[in-house]
N, C-alpha and C positions, 0 to 999 in steps of 0.2 A: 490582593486586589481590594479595593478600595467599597466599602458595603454601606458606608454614612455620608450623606449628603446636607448640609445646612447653608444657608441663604446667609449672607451679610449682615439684613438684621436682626440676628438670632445674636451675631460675634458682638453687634452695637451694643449688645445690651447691657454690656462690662463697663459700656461709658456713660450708661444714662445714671441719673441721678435719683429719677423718681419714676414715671410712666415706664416699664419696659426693662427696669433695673433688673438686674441677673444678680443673686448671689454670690459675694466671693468665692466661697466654699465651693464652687461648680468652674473654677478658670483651669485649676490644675487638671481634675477630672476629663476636664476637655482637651486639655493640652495631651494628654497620657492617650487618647484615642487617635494620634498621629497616624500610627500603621492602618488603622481603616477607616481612614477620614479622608475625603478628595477636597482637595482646598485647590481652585482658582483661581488664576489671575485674576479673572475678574471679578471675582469676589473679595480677594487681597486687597486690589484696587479699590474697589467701593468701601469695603469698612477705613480704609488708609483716607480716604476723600470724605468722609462724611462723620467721624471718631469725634471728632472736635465741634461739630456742627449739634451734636447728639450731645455733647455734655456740655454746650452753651444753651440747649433748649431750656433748661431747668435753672439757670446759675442765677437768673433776674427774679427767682419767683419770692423770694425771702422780705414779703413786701405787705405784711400784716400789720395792719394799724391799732394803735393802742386804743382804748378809749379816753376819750377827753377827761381830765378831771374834773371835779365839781367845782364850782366857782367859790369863792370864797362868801361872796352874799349869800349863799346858800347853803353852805357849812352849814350846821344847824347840831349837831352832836357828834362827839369823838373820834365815833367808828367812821366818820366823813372826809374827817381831816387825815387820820391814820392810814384810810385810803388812797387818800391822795400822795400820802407818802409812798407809801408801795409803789404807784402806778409812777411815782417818780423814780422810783427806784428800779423798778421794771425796765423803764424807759432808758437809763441809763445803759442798764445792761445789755437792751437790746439792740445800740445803738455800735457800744463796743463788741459786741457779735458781729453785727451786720459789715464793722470795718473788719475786723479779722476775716470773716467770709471773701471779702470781695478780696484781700489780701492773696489768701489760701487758693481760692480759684483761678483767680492771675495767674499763680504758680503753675495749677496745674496744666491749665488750659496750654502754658508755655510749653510744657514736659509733654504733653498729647500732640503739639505740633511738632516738637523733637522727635518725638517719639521715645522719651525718654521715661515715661509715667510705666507704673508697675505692670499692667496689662497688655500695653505693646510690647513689653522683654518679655515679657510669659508666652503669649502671644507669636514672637517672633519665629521661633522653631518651626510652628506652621504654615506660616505665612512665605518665608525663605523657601521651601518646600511647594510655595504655588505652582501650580501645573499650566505653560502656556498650550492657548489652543494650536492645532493642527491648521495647516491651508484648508483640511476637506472637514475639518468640524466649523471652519470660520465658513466656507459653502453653505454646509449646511445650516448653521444658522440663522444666514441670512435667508436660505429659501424657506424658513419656519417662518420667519417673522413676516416674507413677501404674502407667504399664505394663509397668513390670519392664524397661525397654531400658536396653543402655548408652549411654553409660558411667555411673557412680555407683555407689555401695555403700547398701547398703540400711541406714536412721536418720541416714546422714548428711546434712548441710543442702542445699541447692541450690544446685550449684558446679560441677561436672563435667560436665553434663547441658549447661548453660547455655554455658558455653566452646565445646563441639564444637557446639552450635547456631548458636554465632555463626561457628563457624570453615565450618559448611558452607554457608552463609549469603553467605562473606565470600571462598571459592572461585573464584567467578565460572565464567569461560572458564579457566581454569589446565587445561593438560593435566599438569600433573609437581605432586606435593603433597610435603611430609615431614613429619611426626609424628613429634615426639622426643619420646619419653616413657617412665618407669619404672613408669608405673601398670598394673596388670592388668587393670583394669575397661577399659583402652583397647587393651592390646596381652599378648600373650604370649609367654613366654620359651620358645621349642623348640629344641634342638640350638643355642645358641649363636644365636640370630635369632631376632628381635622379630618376631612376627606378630600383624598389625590384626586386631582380633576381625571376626568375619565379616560383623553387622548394621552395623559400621561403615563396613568395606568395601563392601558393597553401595549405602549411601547415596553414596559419594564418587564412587562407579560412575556413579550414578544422575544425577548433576551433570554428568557427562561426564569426572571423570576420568580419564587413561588411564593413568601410573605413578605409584603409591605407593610412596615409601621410607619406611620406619619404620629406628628407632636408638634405643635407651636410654642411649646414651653421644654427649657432644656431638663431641667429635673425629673421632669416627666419621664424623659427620653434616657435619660439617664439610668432612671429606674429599668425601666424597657432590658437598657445593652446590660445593667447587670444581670437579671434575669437571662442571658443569654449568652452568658459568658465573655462580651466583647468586650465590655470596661465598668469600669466607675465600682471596682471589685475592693477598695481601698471604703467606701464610703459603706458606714451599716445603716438598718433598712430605714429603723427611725430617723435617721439623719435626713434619709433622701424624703421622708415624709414632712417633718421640717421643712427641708428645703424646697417642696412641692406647695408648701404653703405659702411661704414668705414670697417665692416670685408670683403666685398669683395672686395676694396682695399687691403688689407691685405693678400686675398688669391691668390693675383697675381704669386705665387709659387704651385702649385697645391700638391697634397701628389701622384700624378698618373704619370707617365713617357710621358705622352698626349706633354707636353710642351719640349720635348727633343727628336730628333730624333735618330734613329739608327745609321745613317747616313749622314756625309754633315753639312753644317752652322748650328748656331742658335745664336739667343740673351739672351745673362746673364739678367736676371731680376734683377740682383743688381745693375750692371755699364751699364746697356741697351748698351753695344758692342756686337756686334758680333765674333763669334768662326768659325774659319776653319774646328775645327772638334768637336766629342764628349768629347775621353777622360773619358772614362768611366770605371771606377775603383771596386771592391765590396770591400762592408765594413760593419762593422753591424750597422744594419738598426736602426735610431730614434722612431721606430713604433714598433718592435721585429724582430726575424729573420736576414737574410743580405739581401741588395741590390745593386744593382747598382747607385754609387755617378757619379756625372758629376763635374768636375771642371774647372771656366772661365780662360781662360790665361790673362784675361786683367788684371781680378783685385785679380784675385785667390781663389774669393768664393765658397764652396761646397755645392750641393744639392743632398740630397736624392728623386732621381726619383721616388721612391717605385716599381719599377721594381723588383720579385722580384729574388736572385740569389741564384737557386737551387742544382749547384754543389758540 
């Protein structure tokens, strides 16, 4: 029976580039948790619909400008001109970077739509394996969402509702559950720990569950199912400390609007400048749905707040 539950953007994060990026080192480990892992159609669906949408977020950001060289009226000693060399030399190279990049991402972005790129094969074993809902979990889905329960966001389709029905469903006898996931409608961020919204808790309760771990970050969680005998028995402990590092490096962008005010300054996490204001646009969302994007004026990068926009 089925004891681990993970959300879509937990799998995107194979295809981010920079915000959100997952460690290689954590795809096998994931993939080897198949026997107690509940995988979704309709979370198969959404990573399959949004894979490529997620690793185009980043593909435009390679857009750092050099500094001007010194003019030649104002040359004035060696170290000036020598400079100017460098920065021509720089220039060059960055220039043939920046064609190979757009070259290399062509490729991939192609191989992501094929579904031909390394993480969808790896990938696929779980996904083949997606579990379609029932008539009377598609029922009950929908009287979740008719009656304001989570998880879901309100105008968006029927997705979210439907997964956790099938996951509480698919529970069984499991005394130990874990829920990785970044969404809000499923968990909250407090003092650094993910906490299961309460209505959800209650129902896992209600099944006989007796410990729930939550994680937003896979490493973490990882860690977690070794200690527990469930998986990631292949990875030793320093490694998964490593790897607990590097993706929260990584998630120095959060998928929550926590990092971007309403109002007033903040700092671009790409070009760490500072903003005058928001500049807060909707547009649809990397995750489903639309949200509200923020865009930096210094350097012109866009993030999806996951704020989200219901008009």
């Amino acid at each position: 029976m089925p004891s681990i539950f993970i959300d879509a953007n937990i799998f995107l994060g194979f295809w981010c580039l920079r915000d959100g990026r997952l460690p290689s080192e954590l795809l096998l480990p994931l993939v080897e948790l198949g026997d107690h892992l509940l995988v979704t159609q309709q979370v198969a669906n959404e990573v399959e619909r949004n894979k490529l949408t997620v690793f185009l977020k980043n593909v435009g950001e390679m857009t750092s400008r050099m500094p001007p060289s010194i003019p030649d009226h104002l040359v004035k000693h060696r170290r000036y001109g020598e400079l100017n060399t460098d920065l021509k030399q720089i220039d060059e190279r960055a220039k043939a970077a920046r064609k190979e990049w757009d070259s290399v991402t062509a490729e991939l972005a192609s191989a992501i739509s094929e579904g031909s790129d390394l993480a969808s094969g790896m990938l696929a074993p779980l996904f083949k394996k997606a579990v379609a809902p029932t008539e009377d979990q598609l029922v009950a889905a929908r009287l979740r969402r008719e009656l304001g329960n989570p998880p879901g966001k309100k105008g968006d389709p029927l997705g979210d509702q439907l997964s956790w029905q099938q996951f509480l469903d698919a529970v069984g006898k499991q005394k130990t559950v874990w829920v990785i996931t970044k969404d809000s409608d499923l968990a909250t961020m407090v003092g650094g720990t993910r906490i299961l919204d309460p209505f959800l808790y209650r129902e896992l309760k209600e099944r006989g569950v007796e410990k729930i771990h939550v994680f937003d970050k896979l490493a973490a969680a990882m860690k977690s199912l070794k200690e527990a005998g469930v998986g990631a028995q292949k990875l030793e402990d320093k490694e998964l400390a490593e790897l607990e590092k590097q993706e929260a490096q990584d998630a120095r962008i959060p998928f929550h609007g926590s990092l971007f005010p309403s109002e007033g300054p903040w700092t671009c996490p790409a070009c760490l400048q500072r903003n005058a204001n928001t500049r807060m646009t909707a547009h649809p969302s990397s995750y489903g749905g639309w949200s509200y994007w923020i865009t930096c004026s210094q350097c012109g990068a866009r993030f999806d707040t996951g704020e989200p926009y219901d008009d």
